[in-house]
C-alpha positions in Angstrom: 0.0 0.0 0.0 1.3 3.2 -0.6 2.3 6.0 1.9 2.3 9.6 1.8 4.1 12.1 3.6 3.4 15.6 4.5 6.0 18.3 5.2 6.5 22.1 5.1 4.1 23.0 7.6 4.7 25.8 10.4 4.1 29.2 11.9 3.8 32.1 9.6 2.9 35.6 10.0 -0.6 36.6 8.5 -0.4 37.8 4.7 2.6 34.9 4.3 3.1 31.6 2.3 3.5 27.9 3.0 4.7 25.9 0.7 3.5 22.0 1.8 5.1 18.6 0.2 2.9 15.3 -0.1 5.6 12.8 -0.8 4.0 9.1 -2.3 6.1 6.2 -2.5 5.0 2.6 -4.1 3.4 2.2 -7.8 1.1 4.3 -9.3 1.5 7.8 -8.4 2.0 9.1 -11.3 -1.7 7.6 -12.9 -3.7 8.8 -9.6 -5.3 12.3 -8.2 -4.0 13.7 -5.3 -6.4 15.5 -2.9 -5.0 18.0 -0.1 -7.4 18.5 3.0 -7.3 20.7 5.9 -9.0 20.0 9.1 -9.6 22.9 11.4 -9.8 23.8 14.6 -13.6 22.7 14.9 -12.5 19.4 13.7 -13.9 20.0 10.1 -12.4 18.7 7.2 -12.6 20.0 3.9 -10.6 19.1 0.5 -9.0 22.4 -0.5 -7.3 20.9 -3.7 -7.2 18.3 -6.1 -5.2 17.6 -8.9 -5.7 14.9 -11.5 -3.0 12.5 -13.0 -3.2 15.3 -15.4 -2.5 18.0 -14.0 -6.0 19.2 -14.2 -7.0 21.4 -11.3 -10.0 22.0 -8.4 -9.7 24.3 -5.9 -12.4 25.0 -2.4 -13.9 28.4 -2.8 -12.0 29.6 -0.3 -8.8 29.2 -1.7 -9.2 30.1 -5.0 -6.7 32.9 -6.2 -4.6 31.7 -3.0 -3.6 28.5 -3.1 -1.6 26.6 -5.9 -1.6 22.7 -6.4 0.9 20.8 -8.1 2.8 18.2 -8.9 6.2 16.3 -10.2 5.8 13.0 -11.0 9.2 12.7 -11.1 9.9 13.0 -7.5 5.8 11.3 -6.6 5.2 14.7 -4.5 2.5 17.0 -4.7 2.6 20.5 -3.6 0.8 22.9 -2.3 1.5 26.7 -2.4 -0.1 28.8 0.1 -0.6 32.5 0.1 -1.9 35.5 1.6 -2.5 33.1 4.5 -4.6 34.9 7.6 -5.4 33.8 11.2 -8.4 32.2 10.3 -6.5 29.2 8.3 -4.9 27.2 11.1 -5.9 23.8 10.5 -4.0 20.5 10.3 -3.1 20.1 6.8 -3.1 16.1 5.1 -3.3 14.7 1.5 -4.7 11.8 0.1 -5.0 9.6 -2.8 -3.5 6.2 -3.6 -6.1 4.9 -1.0 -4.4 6.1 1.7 -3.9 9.0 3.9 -0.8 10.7 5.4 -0.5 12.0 9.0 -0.5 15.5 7.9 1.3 18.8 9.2 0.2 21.9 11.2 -0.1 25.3 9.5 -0.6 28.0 12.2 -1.0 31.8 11.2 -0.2 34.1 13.3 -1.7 38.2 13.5 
């Protein structure tokens, strides 16, 4: 089964960026979507991007304009660019795909 790994999460000033890394390894990354969710402080989760195999796009509402999603197949990661991030985006970033789930990483924004 594959495994995914989350980095590049942290403490930011509001109005900054996060850049985030979902690392796959096993078979078939590069033929699978890759979703990123956040879960917030209320415990609710909510996909914020997806990207197709490829490289088509969807992004939450709420990130639109903000947030980029990509990905290297080369190196089975996925990123996430974050910008303009404000106190009201801490939440406990994860990405999925490949049926499984990785452990995440904390993005806290700071006013």
């Amino acid at each position: 089964q594959a495994q995914l790994v989350e980095s590049g999460g942290g403490l930011v000033q509001a109005g900054g960026s996060l850049r985030l890394s979902c690392v796959a390894s096993g078979s078939g990354f590069s033929t699978t979507g890759i979703t990123w969710y956040r879960r917030d402080p209320g415990n609710r989760r909510e996909p914020v991007a997806f990207i197709s195999y490829t490289g088509r796009t969807n992004y939450a509402d709420s990130v639109k304009g903000r947030f980029t999603i990509s990905r290297d197949n080369a190196k089975n990661t996925v990123f996430l660019q974050m910008d303009s991030l404000n106190p009201r985006h801490p939440a406990f970033y994860f990405c999925g795909g490949l049926g499984s789930w990785g452990r995440g990483t904390q993005v806290t924004v700071s006013s």
